[in-house]
Structure formats: C-alpha cells, structure tokens
N, C-alpha and C positions, 0 to 999 in steps of 0.2 A: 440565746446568743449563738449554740452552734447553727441553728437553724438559719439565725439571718447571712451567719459567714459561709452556711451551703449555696443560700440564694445568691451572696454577694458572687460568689466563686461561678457558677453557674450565669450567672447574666457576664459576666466577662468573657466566660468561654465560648456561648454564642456570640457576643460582638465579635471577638476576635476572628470565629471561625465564618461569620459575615462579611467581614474587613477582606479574606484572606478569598471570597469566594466574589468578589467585588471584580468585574472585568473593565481592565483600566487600559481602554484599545488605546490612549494618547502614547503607552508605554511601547506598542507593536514600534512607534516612529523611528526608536534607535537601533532598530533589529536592519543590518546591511540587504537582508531579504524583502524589507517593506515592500517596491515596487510590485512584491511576486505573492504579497500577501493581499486576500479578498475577505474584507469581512462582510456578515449579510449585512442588506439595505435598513435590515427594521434589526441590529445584534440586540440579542439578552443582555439584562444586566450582572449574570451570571455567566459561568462557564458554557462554554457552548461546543458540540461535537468537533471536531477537528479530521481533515484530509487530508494526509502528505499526497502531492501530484508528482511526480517525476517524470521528467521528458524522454525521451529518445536518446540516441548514438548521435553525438555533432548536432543539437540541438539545444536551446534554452530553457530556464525556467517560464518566462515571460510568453515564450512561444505554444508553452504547451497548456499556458492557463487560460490563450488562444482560443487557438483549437480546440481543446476539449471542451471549453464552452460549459465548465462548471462551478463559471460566476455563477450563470444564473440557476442553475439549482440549486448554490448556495443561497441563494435570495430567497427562493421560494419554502426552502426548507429548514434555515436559520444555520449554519454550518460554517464553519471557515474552511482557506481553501488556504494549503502555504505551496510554493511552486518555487523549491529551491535549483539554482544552478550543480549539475555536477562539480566534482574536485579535478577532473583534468580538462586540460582545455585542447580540442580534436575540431577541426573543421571550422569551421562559422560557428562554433559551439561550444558544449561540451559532453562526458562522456563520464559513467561511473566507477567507481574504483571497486571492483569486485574480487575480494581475494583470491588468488592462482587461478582467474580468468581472465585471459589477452581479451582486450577489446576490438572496438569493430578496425582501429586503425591496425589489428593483428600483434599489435606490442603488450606486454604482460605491463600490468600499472608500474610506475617506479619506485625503488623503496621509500623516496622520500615525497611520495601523492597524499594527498589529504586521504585518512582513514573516511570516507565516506557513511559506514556505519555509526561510529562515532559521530559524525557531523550531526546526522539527520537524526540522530537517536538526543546531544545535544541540544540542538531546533526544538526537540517536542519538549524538554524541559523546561527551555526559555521561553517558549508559550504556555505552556503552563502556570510559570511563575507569574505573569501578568493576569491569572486569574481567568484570561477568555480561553482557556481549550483544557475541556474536561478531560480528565487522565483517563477517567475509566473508558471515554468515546474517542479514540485516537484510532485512524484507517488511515493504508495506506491505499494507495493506484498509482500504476506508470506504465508510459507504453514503451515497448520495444525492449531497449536498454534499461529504461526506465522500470518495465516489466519482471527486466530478472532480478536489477534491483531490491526489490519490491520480493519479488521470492525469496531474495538473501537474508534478505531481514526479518522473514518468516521462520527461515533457517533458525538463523543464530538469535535474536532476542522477541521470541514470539508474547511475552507477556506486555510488550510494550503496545501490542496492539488489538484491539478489539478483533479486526477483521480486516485483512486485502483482497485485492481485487487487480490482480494484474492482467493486462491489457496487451495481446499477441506477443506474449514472454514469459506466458506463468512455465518457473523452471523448478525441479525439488533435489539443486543438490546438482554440481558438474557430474558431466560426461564420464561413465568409467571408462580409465585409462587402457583397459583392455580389449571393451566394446564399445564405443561413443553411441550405441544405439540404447544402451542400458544405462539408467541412472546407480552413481557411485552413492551408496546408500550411510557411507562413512562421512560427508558431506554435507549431509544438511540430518541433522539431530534435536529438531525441535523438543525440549521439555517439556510445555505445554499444550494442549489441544489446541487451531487456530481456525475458523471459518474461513475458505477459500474459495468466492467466486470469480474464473477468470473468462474473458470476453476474447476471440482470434473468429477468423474466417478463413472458409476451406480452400478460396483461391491466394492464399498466403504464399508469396514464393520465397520471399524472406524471411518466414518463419514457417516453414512446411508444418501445419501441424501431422502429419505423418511423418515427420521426423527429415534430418537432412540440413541444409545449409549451411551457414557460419560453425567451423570448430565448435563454439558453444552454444549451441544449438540439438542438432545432432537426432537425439533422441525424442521419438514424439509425444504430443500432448497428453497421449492416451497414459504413458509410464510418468508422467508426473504426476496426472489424476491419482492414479494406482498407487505411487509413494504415497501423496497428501492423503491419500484416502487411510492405510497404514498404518500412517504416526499417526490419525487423529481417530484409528483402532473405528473406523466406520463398516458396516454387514451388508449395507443393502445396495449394489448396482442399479441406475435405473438411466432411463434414457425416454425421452420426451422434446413433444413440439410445445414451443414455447409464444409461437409467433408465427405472422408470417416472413415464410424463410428464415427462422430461426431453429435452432435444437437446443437441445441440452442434454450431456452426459454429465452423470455425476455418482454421489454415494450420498446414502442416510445414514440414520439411525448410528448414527458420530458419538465419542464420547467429547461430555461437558456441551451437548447443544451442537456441536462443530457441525458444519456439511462441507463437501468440498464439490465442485462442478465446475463446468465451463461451456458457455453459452456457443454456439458458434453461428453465425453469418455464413447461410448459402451462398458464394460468390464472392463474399468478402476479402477484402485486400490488408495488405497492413499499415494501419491506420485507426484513428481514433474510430473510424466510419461504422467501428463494427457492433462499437459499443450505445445499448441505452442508460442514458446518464439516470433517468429517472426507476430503471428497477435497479442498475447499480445502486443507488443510494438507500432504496427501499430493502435490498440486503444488509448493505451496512448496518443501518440504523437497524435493524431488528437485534445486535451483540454490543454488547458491553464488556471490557474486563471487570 
C-alpha cells in the first residue's frame, strides 16, 4: 500500500509540475504590453528563453522592437521578445526612471514616477506565471537610455537575470560625485556574478565611449568594463578582432562562468547599427541562472 500511495503521490507531482510548465501564450493577451510582446513563429510548448528589450530617451517600446529587428531572431531561435514602454513620458516617447539620475530632459525622475525596476522586474514574473518564459533564461538589452537601464538592473537585482547586453549605454554605477570621470563604486553592488556583453561604436558622439557627454554619461567605457570586470572578480584582460571592423575588449577567467566585454563598431554611431543581433543572442543563450 505505501508503495502504490508513493506512485500515486509521484504521478500527481509530475502532472502538476506539467500543468505549471504548460505555456498558455492565449494568457500574454491581458498583459497591457501585448502590442510590444513577439512570441516565435514555431513557440515551444514549454517555457521558452525570454529578452527584456528597452528603448532609448523619448522613444517607444513598439519602436524599438522596430528597429532592433529582433523579431526575427526570435523566430529563428525560439525566444520571446517583451518591448515594454518606460514610466515617464519625455518627447514623442518615453524615458526610464533611474534612481538619483536626471534624465535626458535633465530633470531628476519625480517622486511619485513609476519605480521602473519594480515594473520590469514585475513584467518578468507575470511571464513567467503564464508558463512561456523560463526563469532560469531571462536577458536583458537596451539601447541608450535603455542601456543604462539595463545596467541598473544589473546593479541592483542581478539574480533575476541570466545575462545582459546593453547596447551604447553599458553603465556600472553613477558618476562619482567628486570625478564624473570615475565610477562611484557605492552604486552599483551586485551580489551575484553577471555575464556582460555590451555593443557602442567609436564614432559615438552621444555616448563617447571615452567618456564625456550627458551628466550621466561622463565616464568611459573602458571604467565600466573595469568595475563589471571587479564585482564578477574576473584575471584575465584581453582584447581582439572579432569582425570586420569590429573589436572587442573584455575580461575572462570570471567567477561562476561570468565574462564581461564589449564589442565596438569602427565608425559606429549611436544606434542599434552597431549591434550583431545574431552573436548577441549566441552569448545570451550560452547562461542560464
């Protein structure tokens, strides 16, 4: 008898854990983001990797899942894509609420702005709960605004995410208030190791990766690598041609798997332009939490 109430117990506990792992995209339809949500052409019947995309400063969800044009990697690679709008509304657009940083309209967020983190940290639950976006495969990317975003959230709740990829904005942590050349290292205090590939080009004028422009800005690419490199306690320096007209500095030999780099575009501007959608993804997809 114990035996058959082990099996009985046991065939319940897979259905259930079947039931729970069942992706029910009919549910994505109540989600106010639907328009900005891409599921692939052929989805799993399972959970399936997940991409938060974040737009720019005075731009859209809808515009950037445009642009970036990574419907169709999701197609080809089976991946969802969610392309939420920011919490304040700036221009033709809108813009993200990043704590004790003014935005691009130069006004610090207001007290009563959508918590941003929150939001988007929300967002991945409520896909999750629907079964189609596997917790352990959750990345993020954004360009710009979108970028620093995307490093904020690296900052403060880095277990939420497998791995990001910010796009001419990879930031570790505001400007210290006594050098804006140097990163304030009190700022961004990751707990866990995070994979960090990010994508800029060298004719960047609004994101110098040598540092310069917007108030939050400031500091070049080179001292964010060096923080990200730090918290994820990485030894090895290395720098390589990756492409034509491409590079890449970065670090190895990371603790927990981590690398951190960033790709850069000879010539490149600031824009999605700079980024390949298809080794971005082929980094993603090599981490899981």
């Amino acid at each position: 008898m114990l035996a058959i109430r082990l099996l009985v117990a046991l065939t319940a506990c897979f259905a259930s854990t079947s039931v729970l792992a069942e992706c029910r995209v009919g549910a994505l339809d109540a989600f106010p983001e639907r328009a900005r949500i891409h599921v692939p052409v052929s989805p799993s019947a399972g959970a399936m990797p997940l991409v938060i995309l974040l737009h720019g400063s005075t731009s859209t969800g809808a515009e950037m899942l445009r642009e970036s044009q990574l419907a169709g990697t999701a197609d080809r690679h089976g991946f969802i894509v969610v392309a939420p709008d920011g919490g304040i509304a700036a221009g033709r657009g809108y813009v993200w609420n990043i704590p004790g940083v003014a935005t691009v309209t130069g006004a610090m967020p207001a007290k009563d702005a959508r918590d941003d983190t929150a939001y988007l940290t929300g967002l991945i639950d409520r896909m999750v709960a629907t079964g189609c976006a596997d917790r352990s495969r959750v990345y993020a990317t954004g360009l710009s605004g979108g970028g620093r975003m995307v490093s904020w959230l690296g900052c403060v709740d880095p277990r939420r995410f497998a791995a990001i990829a910010p796009v001419v904005g990879l930031r570790a942590g505001r400007p210290l208030g006594s050098d804006p050349r140097r990163v304030d290292p009190a700022t961004c205090r990751p707990r866990a190791a995070l994979p960090v590939l990010a994508f800029s080009g060298d004719a960047d004028t609004t994101n110098p990766i040598a540092g310069g422009g917007a108030p939050y800005w400031q500091y070049p690419q080179t001292a964010a690598l060096q923080r990200w490199a730090t918290l994820n306690g990485c030894t090895e320096p290395y720098a390589r041609d990756v492409g034509k007209g491409v590079y890449e500095q970065g670090y190895a030999r990371c603790r927990g798997g981590a690398t951190v780099a960033a790709r850069v575009m000879r010539g490149g501007k600031h824009s999605w332009s700079v980024v390949d959608n298809e080794a971005m993804w082929a980094f993603l997809a090599q981490h899981r939490r």
